[in-house]
C-alpha positions in Angstrom: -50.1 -71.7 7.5 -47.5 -72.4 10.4 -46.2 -74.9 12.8 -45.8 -73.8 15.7 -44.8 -75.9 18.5 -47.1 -78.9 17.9 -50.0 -76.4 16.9 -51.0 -74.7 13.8 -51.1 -70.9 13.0 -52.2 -68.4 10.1 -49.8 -65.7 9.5 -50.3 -62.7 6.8 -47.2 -62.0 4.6 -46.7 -58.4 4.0 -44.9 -57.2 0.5 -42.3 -55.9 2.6 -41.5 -59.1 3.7 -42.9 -58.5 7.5 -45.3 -60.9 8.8 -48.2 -61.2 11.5 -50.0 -63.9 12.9 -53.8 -64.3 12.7 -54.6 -66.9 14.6 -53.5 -69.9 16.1 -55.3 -73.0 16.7 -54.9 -76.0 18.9 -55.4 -78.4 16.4 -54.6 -79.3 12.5 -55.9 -77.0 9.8 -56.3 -79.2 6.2 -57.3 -76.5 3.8 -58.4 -72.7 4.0 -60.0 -69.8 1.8 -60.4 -66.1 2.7 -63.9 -64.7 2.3 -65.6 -61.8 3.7 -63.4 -60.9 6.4 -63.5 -64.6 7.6 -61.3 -67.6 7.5 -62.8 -70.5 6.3 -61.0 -73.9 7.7 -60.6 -77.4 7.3 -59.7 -78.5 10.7 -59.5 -81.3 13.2 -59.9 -80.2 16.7 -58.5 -82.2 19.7 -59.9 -85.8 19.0 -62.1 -85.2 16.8 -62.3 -85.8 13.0 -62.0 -83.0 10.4 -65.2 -80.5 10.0 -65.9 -76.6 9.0 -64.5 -74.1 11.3 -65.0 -70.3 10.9 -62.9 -68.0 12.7 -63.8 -64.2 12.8 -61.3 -61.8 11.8 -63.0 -59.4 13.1 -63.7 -60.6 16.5 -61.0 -63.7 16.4 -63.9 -65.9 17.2 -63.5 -69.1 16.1 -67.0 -70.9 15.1 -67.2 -74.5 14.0 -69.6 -75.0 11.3 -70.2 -78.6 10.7 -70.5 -81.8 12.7 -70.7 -84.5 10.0 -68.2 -86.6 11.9 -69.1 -86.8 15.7 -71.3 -89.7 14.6 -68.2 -91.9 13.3 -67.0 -91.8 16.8 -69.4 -92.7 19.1 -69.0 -96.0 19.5 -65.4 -96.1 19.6 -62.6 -96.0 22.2 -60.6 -92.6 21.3 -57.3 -92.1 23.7 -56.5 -88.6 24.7 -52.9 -88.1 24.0 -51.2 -87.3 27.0 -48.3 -84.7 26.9 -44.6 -85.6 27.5 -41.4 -84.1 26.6 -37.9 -84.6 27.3 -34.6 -82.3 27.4 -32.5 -82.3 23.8 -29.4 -80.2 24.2 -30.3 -77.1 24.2 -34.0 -77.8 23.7 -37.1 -79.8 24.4 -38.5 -82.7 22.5 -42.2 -83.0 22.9 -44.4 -85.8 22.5 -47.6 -87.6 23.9 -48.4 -91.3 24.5 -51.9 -93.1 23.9 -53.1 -95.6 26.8 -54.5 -99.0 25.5 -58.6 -99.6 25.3 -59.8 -100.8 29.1 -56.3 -99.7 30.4 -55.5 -101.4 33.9 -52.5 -100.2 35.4 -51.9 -104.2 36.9 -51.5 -105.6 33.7 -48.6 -105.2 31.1 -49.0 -104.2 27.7 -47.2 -103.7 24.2 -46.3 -100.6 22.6 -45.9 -99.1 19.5 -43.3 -96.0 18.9 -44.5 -94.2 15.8 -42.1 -91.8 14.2 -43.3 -89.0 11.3 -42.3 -88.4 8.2 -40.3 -85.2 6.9 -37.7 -85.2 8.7 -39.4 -81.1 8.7 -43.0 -82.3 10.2 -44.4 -82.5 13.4 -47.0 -84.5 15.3 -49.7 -82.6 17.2 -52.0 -83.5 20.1 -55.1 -84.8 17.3 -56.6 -87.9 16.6 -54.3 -90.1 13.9 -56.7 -92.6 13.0 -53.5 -95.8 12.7 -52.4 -94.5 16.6 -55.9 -94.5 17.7 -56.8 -98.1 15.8 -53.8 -99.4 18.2 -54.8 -98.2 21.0 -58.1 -99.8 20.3 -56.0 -102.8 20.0 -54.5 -102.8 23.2 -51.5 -100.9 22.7 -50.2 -98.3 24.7 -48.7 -95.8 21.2 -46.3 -93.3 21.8 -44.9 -90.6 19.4 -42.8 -87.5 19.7 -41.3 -84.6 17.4 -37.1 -85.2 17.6 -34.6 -82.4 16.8 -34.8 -82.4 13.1 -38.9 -82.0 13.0 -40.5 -78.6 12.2 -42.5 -76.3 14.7 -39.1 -75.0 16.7 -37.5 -72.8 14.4 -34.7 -73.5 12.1 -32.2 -74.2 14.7 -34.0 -77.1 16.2 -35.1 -78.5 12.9 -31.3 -77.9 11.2 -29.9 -81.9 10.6 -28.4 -81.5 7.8 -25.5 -84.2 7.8 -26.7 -86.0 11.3 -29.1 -88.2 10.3 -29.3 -91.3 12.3 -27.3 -89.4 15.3 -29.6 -86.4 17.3 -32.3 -87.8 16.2 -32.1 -91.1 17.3 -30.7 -90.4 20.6 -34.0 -88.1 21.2 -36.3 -90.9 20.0 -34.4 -93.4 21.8 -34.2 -91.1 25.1 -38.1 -90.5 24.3 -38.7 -94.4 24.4 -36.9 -94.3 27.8 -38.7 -91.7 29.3 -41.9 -93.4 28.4 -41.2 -96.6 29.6 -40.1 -94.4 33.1 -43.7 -93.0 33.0 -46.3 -95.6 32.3 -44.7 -98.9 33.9 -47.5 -101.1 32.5 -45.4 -101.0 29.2 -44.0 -104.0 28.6 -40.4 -103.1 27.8 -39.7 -106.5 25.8 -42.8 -106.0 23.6 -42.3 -102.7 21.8 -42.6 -102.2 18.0 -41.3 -99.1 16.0 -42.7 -97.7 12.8 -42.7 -94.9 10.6 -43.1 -93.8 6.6 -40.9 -91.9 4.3 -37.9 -90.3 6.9 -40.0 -92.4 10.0 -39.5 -95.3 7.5 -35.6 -94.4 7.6 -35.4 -93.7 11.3 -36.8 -97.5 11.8 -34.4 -98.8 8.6 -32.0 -97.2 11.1 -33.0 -97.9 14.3 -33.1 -101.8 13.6 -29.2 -101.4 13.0 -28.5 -99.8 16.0 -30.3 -101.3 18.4 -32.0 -104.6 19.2 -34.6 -103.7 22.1 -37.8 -103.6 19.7 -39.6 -107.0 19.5 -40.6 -105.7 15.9 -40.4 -102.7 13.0 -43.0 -101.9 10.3 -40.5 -99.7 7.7 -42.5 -97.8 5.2 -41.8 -95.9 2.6 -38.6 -95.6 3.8 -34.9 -94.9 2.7 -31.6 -97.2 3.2 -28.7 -95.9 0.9 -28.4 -92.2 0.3 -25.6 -93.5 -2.5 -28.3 -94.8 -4.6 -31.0 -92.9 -4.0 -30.1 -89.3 -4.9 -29.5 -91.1 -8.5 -33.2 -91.8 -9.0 -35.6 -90.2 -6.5 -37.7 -87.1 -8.2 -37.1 -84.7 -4.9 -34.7 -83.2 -7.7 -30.9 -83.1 -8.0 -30.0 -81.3 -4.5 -32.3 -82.2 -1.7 -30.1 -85.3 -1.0 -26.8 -83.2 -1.4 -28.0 -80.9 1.0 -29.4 -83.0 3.9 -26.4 -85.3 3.7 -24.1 -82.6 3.5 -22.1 -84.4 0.6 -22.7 -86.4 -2.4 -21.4 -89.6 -3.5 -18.7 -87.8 -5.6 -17.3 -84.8 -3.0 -17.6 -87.4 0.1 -19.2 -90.6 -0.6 -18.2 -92.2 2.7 -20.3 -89.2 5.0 -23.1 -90.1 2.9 -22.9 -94.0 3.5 -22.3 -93.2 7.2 -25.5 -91.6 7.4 -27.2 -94.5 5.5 -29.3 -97.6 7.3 -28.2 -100.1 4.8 -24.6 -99.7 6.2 -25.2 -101.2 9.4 -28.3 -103.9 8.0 -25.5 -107.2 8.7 -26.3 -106.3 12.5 -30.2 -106.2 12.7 -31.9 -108.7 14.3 -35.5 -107.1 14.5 -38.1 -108.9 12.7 -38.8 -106.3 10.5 -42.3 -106.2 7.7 -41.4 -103.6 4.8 -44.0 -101.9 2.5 -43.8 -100.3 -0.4 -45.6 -98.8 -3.5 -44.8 -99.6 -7.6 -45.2 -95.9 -8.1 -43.4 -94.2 -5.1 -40.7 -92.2 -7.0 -39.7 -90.5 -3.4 -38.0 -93.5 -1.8 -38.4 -96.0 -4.4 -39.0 -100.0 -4.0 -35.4 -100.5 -4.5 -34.6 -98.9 -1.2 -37.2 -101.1 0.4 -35.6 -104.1 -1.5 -32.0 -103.5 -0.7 -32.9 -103.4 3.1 -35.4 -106.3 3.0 -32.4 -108.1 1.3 -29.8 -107.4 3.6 -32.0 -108.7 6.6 -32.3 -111.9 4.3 -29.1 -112.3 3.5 -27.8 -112.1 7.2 -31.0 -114.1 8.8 -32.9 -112.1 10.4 -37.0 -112.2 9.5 -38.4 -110.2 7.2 -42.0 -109.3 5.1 -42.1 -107.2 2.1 -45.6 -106.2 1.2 -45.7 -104.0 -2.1 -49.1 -102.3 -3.2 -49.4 -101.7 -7.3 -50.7 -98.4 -8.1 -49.8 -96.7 -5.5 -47.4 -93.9 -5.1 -45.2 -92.7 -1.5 -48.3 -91.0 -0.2 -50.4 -94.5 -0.1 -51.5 -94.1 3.6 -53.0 -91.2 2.9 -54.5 -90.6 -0.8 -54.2 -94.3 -1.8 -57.1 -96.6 -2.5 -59.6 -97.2 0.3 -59.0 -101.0 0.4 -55.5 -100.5 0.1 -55.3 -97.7 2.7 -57.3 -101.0 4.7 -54.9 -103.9 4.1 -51.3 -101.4 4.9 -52.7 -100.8 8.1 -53.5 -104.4 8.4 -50.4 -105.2 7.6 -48.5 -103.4 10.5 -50.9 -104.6 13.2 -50.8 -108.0 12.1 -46.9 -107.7 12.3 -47.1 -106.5 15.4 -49.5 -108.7 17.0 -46.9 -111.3 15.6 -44.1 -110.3 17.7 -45.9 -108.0 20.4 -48.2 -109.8 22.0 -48.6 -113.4 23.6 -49.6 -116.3 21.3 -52.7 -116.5 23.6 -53.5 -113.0 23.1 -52.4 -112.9 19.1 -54.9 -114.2 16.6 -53.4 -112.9 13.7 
C-alpha cells in the first residue's frame, strides 16, 4: 500500500525493482490479502466506518462486501470534511475542516486544530472518530497534512533538521486560512492537539505562539538531547531527523527541541502519557509539564498504566474512553463560555 495525496493506493512490486499501481481508492485501506485474482480490503470509505470491500482485478470493480457499521451511525451527526489547501513554497498543503453539529453561520464557535502523527503520515478526507466526536460537540475541527507529512513524494516530506520551522509556518498559515474561510470561528477560542510528532508540534507550538486558548500534548516529544538516549526507535532515527546528535552538534538538536522555548508558554496546556510508551517516553511529557509549572503557566498531566504510545488506538476500551475525555474536557475548560461549559 501507498499514500498518495490524501488517498490510498495498491501498487505491485516487480523483482526488477519496477512498480505499477493497481488501484487507488478514495478512502483508507486497514488490512488486505490477495486471493483469486481479487483484492480483499479492510477499508473505510468517505464517512463511513471500516467494512469488506472487493475490488476486481480483473475488471477494477470495486464491490463492498459488508455493511456491519452503517447502523453505528444513524443516529449521529457525521461532518463531511470540507477540502482546503494552502500554497507551501514550492508546494500545496492540503487539509479539510469539520463544521460544528446544528452549524449557524450567526453564531461563533470554538475550534480545535488537530495535527497527525509521523511526521511521514497523512490525514485523508474519512471519518476520525475524536474529529467527528468534536464536531458533535460543537466545534468547528480543522486538520491539514504540512510539509514534512507523507503522500507528496520525498521532496515535500524531506524535514530532516527543520523541525519546528516549515512545518509550523504551514500549520500556522493553515490556521489562518481557516479562520479567513469560515468566520463563525471564534479566533480567541481555538485549541491545538496532536500525538506522538502532533504531540511535538503542540509542545512546540505553545512556545512559539500564544493565540490558542488551549493545547492537549500527547504522546509527544520535548528534548531531542534526552530522548535519542532512551527511546526504542533505535540508535539513528533521532540522528537523522535532527540532522546532528548531542555529541557532533548538540546545540542544532536543542534548537529544534520544544523544551527550549517552554519558559515562554503561556497556553494552558493538559499532557497525557502512557507507563509503557517506549517511543516518547513519560519523561518527555514530565519535563514539559514541569517547565510550564515551574514558569506558571497551567498545566494537567494525565498518565494511563498499561498502556504503550499507541493508546488511542489499540489501548483498552475504557481507557481509549477517558483520553478522549480528557481533551474535550480540557477544551471545554478554556474553549467555550462558562455558560456553555459543563465540564
Amino acid at each position: 500500500m501507498h499514500t498518495l495525496g490524501a488517498f490510498d493506493e495498491v501498487r505491485c512490486l516487480k523483482a526488477d525493482g519496477t512498480w505499477r499501481t493497481i488501484m487507488q481508492l478514495d478512502g483508507s485501506i486497514q488490512a488486505l490479502a490477495v486471493a483469486d485474482e481479487k483484492l480483499w480490503l479492510i477499508a473505510m470509505l468517505g464517512q463511513k466506518l471500516p467494512e469488506l470491500v472487493c475490488f476486481d482485478l480483473k475488471t477494477n470493480e470495486l464491490h463492498p462486501m459488508t455493511a456491519f457499521n452503517e447502523a453505528v451511525l444513524e443516529d449521529c451527526y457525521v461532518a463531511e470534511p470540507e477540502p482546503l489547501s494552502i500554497p507551501a513554497g514550492e508546494f500545496r498543503v492540503d487539509g479539510w475542516v469539520l463544521k460544528p453539529k446544528d452549524y449557524d453561520p450567526n453564531q461563533k464557535y470554538p475550534a480545535i486544530l488537530n495535527i497527525h502523527g509521523g511526521p511521514k503520515a497523512a490525514y485523508g478526507p474519512v471519518f476520525f472518530h475524536e474529529m467527528q466526536f468534536w464536531a458533535s460537540e460543537g466545534y468547528f475541527v480543522m486538520f491539514c497534512n504540512p510539509r514534512g507529512s507523507n503522500g507528496k513524494g520525498n521532496a515535500f516530506a524531506e524535514l530532516r533538521g527543520l523541525y519546528g520551522t516549515i512545518d509550523y509556518d504551514d500549520l500556522m498559515n493553515f490556521t489562518d486560512a481557516v479562520l479567513a474561510a469560515y468566520p463563525a470561528i471564534d479566533a480567541e477560542r481555538i485549541g491545538v492537539t496532536g500525538g506522538s510528532y502532533g504531540g511535538y508540534m503542540t509542545n512546540w507550538m505553545i512556545g512559539h505562539t500564544d493565540r490558542f486558548a488551549a493545547a492537549a500534548s500527547q504522546r509527544s516529544i520535548a528534548n531531542w538531547v534526552s530522548l535519542i538516549c532512551y527511546a526504542d526507535i533505535g540508535f539513528t532515527f533521532d540522528n537523522d531527523q535532527m540532522g546532528a546528535d548531542p555529541w557532533s552538534d548538540v546545540q542544532k538538536v536543542w534548537d529544534q527541541s520544544p523544551l527550549q522555548f517552554a519558559d515562554k508558554a503561556k497556553t494552558p496546556t493538559l499532557f497525557i502519557h502512557s507507563f509503557e510508551d517506549y517511543r516518547c517516553l513519560l519523561q518527555e511529557g514530565m519535563q514539559m509539564y514541569n517547565a510550564l509549572v515551574h514558569h506558571g503557566a497551567e498545566a494537567r498531566m494525565c498518565l494511563f498504566k498499561g498502556e504503550s504510545h499507541g493508546l488511542s488506538r489499540i489501548g483498552k476500551p475504557s481507557h481509549r474512553v477517558r483520553r478522549l475525555q480528557e481533551i474535550t474536557a480540557w477544551m471545554d475548560r478554556w474553549c467555550k463560555p462558562a455558560t456553555e461549559n459543563k465540564s
